[in-house]
N, C-alpha and C positions, 0 to 999 in steps of 0.2 A: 497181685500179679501185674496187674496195668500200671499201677505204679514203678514197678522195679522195669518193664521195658522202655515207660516213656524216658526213666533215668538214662537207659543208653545212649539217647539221644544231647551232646553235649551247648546245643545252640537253643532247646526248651529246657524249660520248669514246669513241672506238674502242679497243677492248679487243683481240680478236683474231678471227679465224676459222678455224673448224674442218669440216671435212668430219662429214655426217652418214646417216642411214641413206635409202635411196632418194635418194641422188643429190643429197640437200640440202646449203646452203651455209649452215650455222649462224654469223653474227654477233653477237658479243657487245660490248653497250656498256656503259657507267656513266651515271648522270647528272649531270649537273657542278651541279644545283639539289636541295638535300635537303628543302624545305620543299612539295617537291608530296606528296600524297596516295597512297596506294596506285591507287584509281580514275583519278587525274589522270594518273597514270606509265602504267598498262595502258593508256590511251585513246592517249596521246603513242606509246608502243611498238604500236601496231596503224598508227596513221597514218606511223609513220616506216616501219616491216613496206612496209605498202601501196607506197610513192613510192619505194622499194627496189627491188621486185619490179617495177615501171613500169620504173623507171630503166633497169635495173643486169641483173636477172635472177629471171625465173617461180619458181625454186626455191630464195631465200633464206628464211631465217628470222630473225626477231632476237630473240636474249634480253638479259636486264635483268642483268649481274653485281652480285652482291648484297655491300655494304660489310660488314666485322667488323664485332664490337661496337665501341664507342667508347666506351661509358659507366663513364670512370675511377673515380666509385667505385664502381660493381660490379668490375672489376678490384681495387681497393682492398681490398675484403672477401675475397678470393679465394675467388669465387664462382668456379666453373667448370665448364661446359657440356659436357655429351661427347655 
């Protein structure tokens, strides 16, 4: 059922869900647009959050699953992040 509402939403991807602490319903999506904003994505993930918890259920939550780097020539330089 969570699945088929996050579908509506044409700007995420449904990632997975996980059980969380206090009975919460942790949803994790992607977003299939990479040229929004940091602010632009927080605002878009509160109002999708919001029409979830209408929908769907009081005790979801959604997070943003966050893309690797991409940026081949820093790969190139073997730069590497720990």
């Amino acid at each position: 059922m969570i699945e088929t509402a996050v579908k509506a939403f044409a700007d995420i991807e449904f990632d997975h869900v996980q059980n969380g602490p206090g009975d919460y319903l942790n949803v994790f999506v992607t977003f299939r647009r990479s040229d929004l904003s940091i602010a632009e994505r927080g605002e878009r993930l509160m109002k999708i959050e919001q029409e979830l918890i209408e929908s769907v259920a009081p005790n979801l939550r959604v997070w943003h699953v966050p893309l690797g780097d991409k940026n081949t020539l820093r790969n190139l330089r073997g730069v590497d992040f720990k």
